[in-house]
N, C-alpha and C positions, 0 to 999 in steps of 0.2 A: 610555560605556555598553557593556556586553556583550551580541553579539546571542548569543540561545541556538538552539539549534539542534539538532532532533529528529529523527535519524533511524530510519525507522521501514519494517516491511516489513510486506506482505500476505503469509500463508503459509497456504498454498490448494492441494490436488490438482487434476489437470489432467482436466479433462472428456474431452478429447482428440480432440472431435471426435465425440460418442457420439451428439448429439443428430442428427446428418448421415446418419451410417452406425452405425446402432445395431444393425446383426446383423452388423457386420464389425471393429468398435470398443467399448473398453470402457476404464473412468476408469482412468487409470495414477496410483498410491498413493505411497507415500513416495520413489520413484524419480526421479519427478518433481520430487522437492525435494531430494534427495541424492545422485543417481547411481547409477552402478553398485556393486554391493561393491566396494573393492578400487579403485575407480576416481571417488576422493569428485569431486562437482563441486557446485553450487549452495549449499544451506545451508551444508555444511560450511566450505567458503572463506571465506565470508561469518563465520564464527564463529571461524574463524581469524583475519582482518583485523581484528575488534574486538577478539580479545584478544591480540593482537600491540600496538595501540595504547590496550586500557584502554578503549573507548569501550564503553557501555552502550545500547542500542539498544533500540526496542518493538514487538513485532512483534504485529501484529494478527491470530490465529488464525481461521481458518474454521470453523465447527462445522456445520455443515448439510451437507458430505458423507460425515457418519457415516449419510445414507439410500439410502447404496452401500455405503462402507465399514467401515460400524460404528465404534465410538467407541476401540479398542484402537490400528490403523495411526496415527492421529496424533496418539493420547496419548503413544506414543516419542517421536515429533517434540517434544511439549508438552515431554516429561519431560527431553528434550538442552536444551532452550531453557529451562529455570528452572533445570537443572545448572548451565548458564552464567552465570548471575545476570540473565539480560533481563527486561524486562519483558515480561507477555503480557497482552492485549486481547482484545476480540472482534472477529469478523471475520464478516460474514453474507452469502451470496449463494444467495439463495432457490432460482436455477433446481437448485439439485441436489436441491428437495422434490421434484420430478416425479419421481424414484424413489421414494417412496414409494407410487405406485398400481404396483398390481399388472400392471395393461397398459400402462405408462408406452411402450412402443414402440407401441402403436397408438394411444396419447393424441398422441403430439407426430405421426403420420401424420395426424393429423386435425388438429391443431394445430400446426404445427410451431413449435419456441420461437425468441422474440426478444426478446436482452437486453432494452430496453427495456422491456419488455412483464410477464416473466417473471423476469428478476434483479433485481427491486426491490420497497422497501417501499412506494414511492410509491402506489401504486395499491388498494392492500389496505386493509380496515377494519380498525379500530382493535384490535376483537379477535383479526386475524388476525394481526398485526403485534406486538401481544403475546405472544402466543402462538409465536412464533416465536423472539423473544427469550429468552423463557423458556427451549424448550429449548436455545437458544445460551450459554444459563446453566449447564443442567444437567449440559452435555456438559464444562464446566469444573468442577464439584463432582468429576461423575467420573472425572477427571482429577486429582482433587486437590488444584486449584488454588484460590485464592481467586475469588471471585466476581466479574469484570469490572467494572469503573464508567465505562470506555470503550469507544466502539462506531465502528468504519468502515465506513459501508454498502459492499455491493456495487457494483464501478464508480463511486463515486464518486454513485449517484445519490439525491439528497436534497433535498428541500422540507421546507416549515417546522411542515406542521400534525405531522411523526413529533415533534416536538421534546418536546412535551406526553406524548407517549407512550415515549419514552425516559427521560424523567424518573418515569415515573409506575412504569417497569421497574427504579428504581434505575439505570440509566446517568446518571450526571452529566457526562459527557464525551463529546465527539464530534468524529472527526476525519473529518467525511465531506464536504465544500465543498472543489473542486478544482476552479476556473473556467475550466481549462485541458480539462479534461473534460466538467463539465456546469453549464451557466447554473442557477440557480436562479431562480424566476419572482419569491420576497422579494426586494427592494431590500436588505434588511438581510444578506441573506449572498450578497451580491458581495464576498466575503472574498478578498485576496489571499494574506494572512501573517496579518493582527492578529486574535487570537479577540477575541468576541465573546458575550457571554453571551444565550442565546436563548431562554426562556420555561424557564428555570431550570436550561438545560443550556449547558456552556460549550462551544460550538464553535472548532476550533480548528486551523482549513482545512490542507490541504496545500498549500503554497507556489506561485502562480502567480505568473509574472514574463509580461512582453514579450520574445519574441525573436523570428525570423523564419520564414519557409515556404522552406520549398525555392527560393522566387524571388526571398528578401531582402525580400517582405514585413511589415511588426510582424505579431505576432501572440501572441494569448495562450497561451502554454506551461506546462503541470503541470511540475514540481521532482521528476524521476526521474532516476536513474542513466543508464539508459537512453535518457532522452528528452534527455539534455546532452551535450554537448563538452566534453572535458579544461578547454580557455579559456574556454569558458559558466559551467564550475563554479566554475574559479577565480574568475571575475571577479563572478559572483553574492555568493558569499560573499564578496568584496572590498567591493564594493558595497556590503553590507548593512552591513558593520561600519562602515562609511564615511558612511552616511546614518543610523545608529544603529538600526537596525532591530530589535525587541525579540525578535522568534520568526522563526522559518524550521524550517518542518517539508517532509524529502525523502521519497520515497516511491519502494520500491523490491520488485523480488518475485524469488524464488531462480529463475525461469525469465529472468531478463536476467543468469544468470553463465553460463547452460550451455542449448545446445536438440540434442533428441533428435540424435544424427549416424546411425543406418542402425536399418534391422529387428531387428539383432538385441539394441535398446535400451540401447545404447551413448550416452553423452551428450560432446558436444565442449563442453571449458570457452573461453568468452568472453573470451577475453585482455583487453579491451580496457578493458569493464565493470570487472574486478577490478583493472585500473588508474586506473580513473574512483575505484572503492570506493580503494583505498589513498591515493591521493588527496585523498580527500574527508576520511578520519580522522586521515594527518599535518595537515591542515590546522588541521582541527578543535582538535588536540591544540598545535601548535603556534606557532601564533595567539592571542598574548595578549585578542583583542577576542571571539574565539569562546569556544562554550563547550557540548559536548555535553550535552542532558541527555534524558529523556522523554518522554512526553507528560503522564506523572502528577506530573514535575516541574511542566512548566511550570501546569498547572491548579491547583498548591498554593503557586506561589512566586511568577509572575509576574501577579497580577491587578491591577497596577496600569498595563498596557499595553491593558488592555480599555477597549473605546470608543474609543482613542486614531483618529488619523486613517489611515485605510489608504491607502497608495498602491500600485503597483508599480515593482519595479525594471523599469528599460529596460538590457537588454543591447544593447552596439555588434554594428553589423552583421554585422563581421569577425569577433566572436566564435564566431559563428551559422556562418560562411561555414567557418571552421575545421571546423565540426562533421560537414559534409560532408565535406570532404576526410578525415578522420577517418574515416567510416563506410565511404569507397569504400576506404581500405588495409585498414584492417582486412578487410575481405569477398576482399580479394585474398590478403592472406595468411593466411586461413582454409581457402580454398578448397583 
């Protein structure tokens, strides 16, 4: 059996800290996903590395911070990323409506935001949460793109009554369950890998496995770039091909190749990450058992692994242990 395997990214402008220090801070725009002119780092790498190895990738766009930005700054972004032939999603994280009141800096002094609270669907009526997707729609029309039939909540956070309301927004696809991030309180999407079709929308988790805590604890880990070790990744994807595992979806964002380096918004690229990424696509590519594909592949091609039985992979402890020793060179020879 070939497991397939979707790599995919959140591509989102950086708050930056605004909602903290909102008369000394403000959202940094395409920068934040690109670099400096002249000095590419984040997307651009990342779009290099897939078409250096052919892999197709999907990246779940943000639209909700055209209520800073307006809808132009990351329609260039939209317009690189379908140049390139990716696919593109939707991507929603609510707290950046707080800009749309007019005294949004004396709203959050009275309020101050908290993910939980504030970057999710969860909590909202049904009409709000429609409503929201809608213009998460629109912002792609204007873009010129086709209209999304897949959705990533914000941080991962998600329960089951949005499912009804996703579907009823035309989203038939959702890759918002990431057990490694946020429990859901449904028995039914403790997903670790295998989608699931959920009240007519096919969910279709992001990848949690077992690996450890900093103290060699198990513990449940999300399948990010970032959040792995060179030998976590190999052996994951070893794993999978090994136990016949049918989907493996990774999750990754263009601020784990590059973070700000000094004031004058300069960005240091991520050695480490973009060897994790290179990595991850010779494998992908040359690995008879793997096999890159989507997320709108997998929801049209493999519906015959839904319902199957989920399990997690358990990563060896060593693997984990590696990952550490990993993180502390790298920080030394950044420094």
């Amino acid at each position: 059996m070939t497991t397939h395997v979707a790599v995919t990214f959140d591509i989102e402008f950086d708050i930056n800290g605004t909602f903290a220090a909102p008369r000394t801070r403000t959202p940094q725009g395409a920068i934040s996903l690109t670099g400096q002119p002249g000095q590419p780092s984040g997307l651009p790498v990342i779009l290099d590395i897939l078409d250096h190895h052919g892999v197709r990738a999907t990246f779940f766009v943000e639209a909700l911070q055209a209520s800073w930005f307006g809808l132009e700054e990351m329609g260039r972004i939209v317009e690189l990323l379908s140049a390139c032939g990716h696919e593109i999603q939707l991507h929603l994280h609510p707290a950046w409506l707080i800009f749309d009141k007019p005294d949004w800096i004396s709203h959050i002094g009275r309020e101050p935001p908290r993910a939980a609270v504030h970057d999710t669907l969860i909590n909202l009526s049904h009409e709000r949460v429609t409503e929201i997707i809608q213009r998460g729609k629109a912002a792609f029309v204007a873009w010129g793109q086709p209209e999304p039939v897949a959705l990533r909540t914000g941080s991962l956070f998600m329960e089951r009554h949005l499912y009804s309301i996703f579907r009823a927004s035309g989203l038939t696809v959702s890759s918002s369950v990431g057990l490694g991030i946020h429990q859901p309180e449904d028995h039914a999407m403790k997903l670790f890998q295998r989608p699931r079709l959920l009240d007519g929308v096919l969910e279709i988790p992001v990848s949690s496995y077992i690996g450890t805590d900093h103290l060699l604890r198990h513990k449940t880990r999300l399948a990010t770039l970032i959040g792995m070790g060179l030998r976590e990744q190999r052996t994951w994807l070893a794993q999978a091909a090994a136990e016949e595992t049918p989907v493996l979806v990774l999750l990754s964002h263009a601020s784990e190749f590059h973070k700000p380096k000094s004031v004058d918004g300069s960005y240091q690229r991520n050695t480490l990450t973009e060897r994790k990424f290179e990595q991850l696509c010779h494998q992908l590519t040359q690995s008879p058992s793997l096999k890159p594909v989507t997320i709108s592949e997998i929801a049209t091609t493999l519906g015959d692994c839904i319902e199957s039985v989920d399990t997690p992979i358990v990563l060896p402890r060593e693997a984990s242990f590696l990952r550490f020793l990993e993180t502390a060179s790298h920080k030394v020879l950044q420094a």
